[in-house]
C-alpha positions, 0 to 999 in steps of 0.5 A, spaced: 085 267 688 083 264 695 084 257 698 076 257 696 076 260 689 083 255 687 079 249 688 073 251 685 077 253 679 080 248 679 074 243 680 071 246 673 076 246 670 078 238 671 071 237 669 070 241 663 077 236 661 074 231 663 068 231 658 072 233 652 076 226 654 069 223 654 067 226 648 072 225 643 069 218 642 076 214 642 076 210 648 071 204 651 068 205 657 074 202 662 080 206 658 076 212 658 075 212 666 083 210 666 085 216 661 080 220 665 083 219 671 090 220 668 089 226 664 085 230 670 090 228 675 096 231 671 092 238 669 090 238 679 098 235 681 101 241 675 096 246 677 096 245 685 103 245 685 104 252 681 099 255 685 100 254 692 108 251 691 109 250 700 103 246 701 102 238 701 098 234 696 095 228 696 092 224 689 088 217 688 092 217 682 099 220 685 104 216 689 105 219 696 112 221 697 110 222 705 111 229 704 105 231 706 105 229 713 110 234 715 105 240 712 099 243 716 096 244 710 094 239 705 090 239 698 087 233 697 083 231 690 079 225 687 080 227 679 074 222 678 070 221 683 066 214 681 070 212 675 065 208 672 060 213 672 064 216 669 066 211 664 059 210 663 056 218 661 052 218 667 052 224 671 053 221 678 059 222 678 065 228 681 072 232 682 074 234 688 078 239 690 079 239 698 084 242 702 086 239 709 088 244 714 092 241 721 088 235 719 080 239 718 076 239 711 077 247 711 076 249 704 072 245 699 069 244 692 065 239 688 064 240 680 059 235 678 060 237 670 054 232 668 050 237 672 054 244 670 055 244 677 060 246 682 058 247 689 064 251 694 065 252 702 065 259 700 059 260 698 054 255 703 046 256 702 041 253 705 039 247 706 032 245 704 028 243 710 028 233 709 023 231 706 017 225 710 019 220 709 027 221 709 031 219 703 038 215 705 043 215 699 046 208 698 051 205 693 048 202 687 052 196 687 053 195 693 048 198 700 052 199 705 049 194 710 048 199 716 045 204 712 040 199 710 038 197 716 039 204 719 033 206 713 029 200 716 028 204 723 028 211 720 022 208 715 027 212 710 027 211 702 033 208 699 036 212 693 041 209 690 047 213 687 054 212 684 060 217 686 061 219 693 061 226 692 055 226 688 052 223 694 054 227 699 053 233 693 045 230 693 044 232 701 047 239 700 042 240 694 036 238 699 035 232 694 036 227 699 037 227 706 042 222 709 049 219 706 051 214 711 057 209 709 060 204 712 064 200 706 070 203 705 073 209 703 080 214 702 081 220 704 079 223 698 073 220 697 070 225 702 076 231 703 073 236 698 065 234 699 066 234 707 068 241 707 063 243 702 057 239 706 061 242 713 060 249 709 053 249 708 051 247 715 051 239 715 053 234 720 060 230 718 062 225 721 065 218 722 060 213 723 061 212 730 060 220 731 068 221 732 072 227 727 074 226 721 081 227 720 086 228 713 093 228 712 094 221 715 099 217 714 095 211 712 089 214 707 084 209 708 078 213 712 072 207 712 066 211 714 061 217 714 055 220 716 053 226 712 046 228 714 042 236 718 045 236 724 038 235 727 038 227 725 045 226 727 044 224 733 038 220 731 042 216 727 048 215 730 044 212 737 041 207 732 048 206 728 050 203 735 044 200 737 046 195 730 053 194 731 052 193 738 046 187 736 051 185 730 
């Protein structure tokens, strides 16, 4: 197989794991998210290691050795992206499989198995035209105050959503337009879906406009803007008019 075909057989078949996990009724909400997380986690470590042995790997659920930070290409997963999602049988939540080369998101795969979805680098579609008035995507626990106010000038509606790769996944459906995130968040929470989003033609960027860049040694990736290359530049002024004023 492919890079691309790897990751997206890979993402189906985590999630397709990860539903019998939820579906054998033995777990509460918080265990079946930490039994998920395990049981998805062993069957990518296990998987990506047999299938591309000379190549780095980082996990949310695995310790790093540092081994990666020699390596110019770098698997990088998220085996329950948005545990609690998850945990609660909704559908916003995600598997990702994503593989940095010299530091780029280059190959990607998003499955939603709530949806029966996997979205791939390798198989981009178009993007459906942003809708009037805009729809950002924020958190439903906690809206990242610079997309709110970012929302306010835009004259954009809030739509809030768990995981971020069913996030960044909504804007590659066309069902919502921007996903700005300033929170915090880790390498693997946006690896996988900014190969994915960069795939089908998206601006992805940090939020003050510089790369996104994968296999450091300190994981913690704070922010992201994935929006049609025709709002980014729109939005990132309007993110620097705010911090400026902050």
């Amino acid at each position: 197989m492919s890079d691309a075909e790897l990751a997206a057989h890979l993402a189906e078949a985590a999630g397709r794991i990860l539903l019998e996990v939820r579906q054998s009724g033995v777990f509460s909400p918080k265990a079946l998210g930490k039994a998920g997380d395990q049981t998805a986690n062993q069957f990518l470590v296990h998987a990506l290691r047999e299938a591309r042995p000379d190549d780095g790997l980082l996990s949310e659920e695995m310790k790093c050795d540092g081994g990666r930070l020699t390596k110019s290409r770098v698997w990088i997963v998220d085996p329950v992206d948005g545990t609690r999602e998850y945990g609660e049988a909704r559908q916003d939540w995600a598997v990702h499989v994503g593989l940095a080369i010299n530091g780029v998101a280059s190959v990607g795969a998003v499955a939603l198995p709530g949806a029966g979805l996997v979205l791939r680098s390798d198989q981009p579609q178009d993007v459906p035209p942003s809708a009037n008035p805009l729809r950002m995507l924020v958190s439903r626990t906690r809206p990242a105050t610079e997309a709110v106010k970012v929302a306010e000038r835009l004259g954009a509606t809030l739509v809030p959503m768990g995981s971020a790769g069913a996030k960044a996944m909504a804007v590659v459906r066309g069902e919502a337009d921007i996903y700005l995130h300033s929170g915090g968040q880790y390498e693997w929470d946006s690896a996988a879906p900014v190969a994915v989003a960069l795939a089908h033609g998206l601006h992805c960027s940090r939020i003050d406009g510089s790369p996104l860049i994968y296999n450091q040694e300190d994981t913690y990736l704070a922010d992201l803007l994935i929006c049609p290359k025709s709002l980014a530049e729109q939005i990132l002024l309007l993110i620097r008019e705010i911090t400026a004023a902050a």
